[in-house]
C-alpha positions as CSV (number, residue, x, y, z in Angstrom):
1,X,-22.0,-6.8,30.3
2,X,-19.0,-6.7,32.4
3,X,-16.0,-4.2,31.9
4,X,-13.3,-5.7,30.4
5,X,-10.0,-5.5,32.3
6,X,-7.7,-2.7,31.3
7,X,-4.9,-5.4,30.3
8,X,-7.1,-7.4,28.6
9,X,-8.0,-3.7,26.4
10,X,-4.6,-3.7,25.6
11,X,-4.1,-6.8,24.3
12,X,-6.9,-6.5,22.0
13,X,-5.1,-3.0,20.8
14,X,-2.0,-5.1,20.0
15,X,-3.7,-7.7,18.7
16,X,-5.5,-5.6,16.1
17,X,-2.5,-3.7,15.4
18,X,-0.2,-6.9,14.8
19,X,-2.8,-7.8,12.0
20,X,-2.9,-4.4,10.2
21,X,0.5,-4.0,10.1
22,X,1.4,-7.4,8.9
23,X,-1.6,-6.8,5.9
24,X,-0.1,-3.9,5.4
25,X,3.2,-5.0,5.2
26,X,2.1,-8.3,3.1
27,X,0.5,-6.1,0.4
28,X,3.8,-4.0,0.4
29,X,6.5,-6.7,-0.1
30,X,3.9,-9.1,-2.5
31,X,4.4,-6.8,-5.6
32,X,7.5,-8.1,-7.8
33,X,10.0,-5.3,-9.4
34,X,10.2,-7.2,-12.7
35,X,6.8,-5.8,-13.9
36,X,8.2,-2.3,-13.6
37,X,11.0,-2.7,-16.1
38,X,8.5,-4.8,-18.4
39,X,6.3,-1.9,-18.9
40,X,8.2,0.8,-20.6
41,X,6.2,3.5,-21.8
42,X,7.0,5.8,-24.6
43,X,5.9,9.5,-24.6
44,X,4.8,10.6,-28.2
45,X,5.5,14.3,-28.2
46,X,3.8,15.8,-31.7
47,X,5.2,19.3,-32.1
48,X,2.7,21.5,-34.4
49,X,4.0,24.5,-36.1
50,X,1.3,27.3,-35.4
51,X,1.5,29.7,-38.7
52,X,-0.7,32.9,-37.7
């Protein structure tokens, strides 16, 4: 199998690296904000008076 040339190596770096970061980036801007403020949680805090 021939060497590949050291440019073509270098395009196949930024080729793979485009992709990742646009996945990355598409998974990081596809969530919407509004399903934060839907989901409101309360804390229940029981408070027990120990009597020893």
């Amino acid at each position: 199998m021939p060497q590949m040339m050291p440019m073509e190596w270098t395009m196949l770096y930024i080729t793979f690296l485009a992709t990742f970061l646009m996945f990355n980036i598409m998974n990081y801007f596809i969530q919407s904000p509004t399903k934060e403020a839907k989901e409101k949680k309360m804390i229940n805090i029981n408070k027990t008076n120990w009597k020893w």
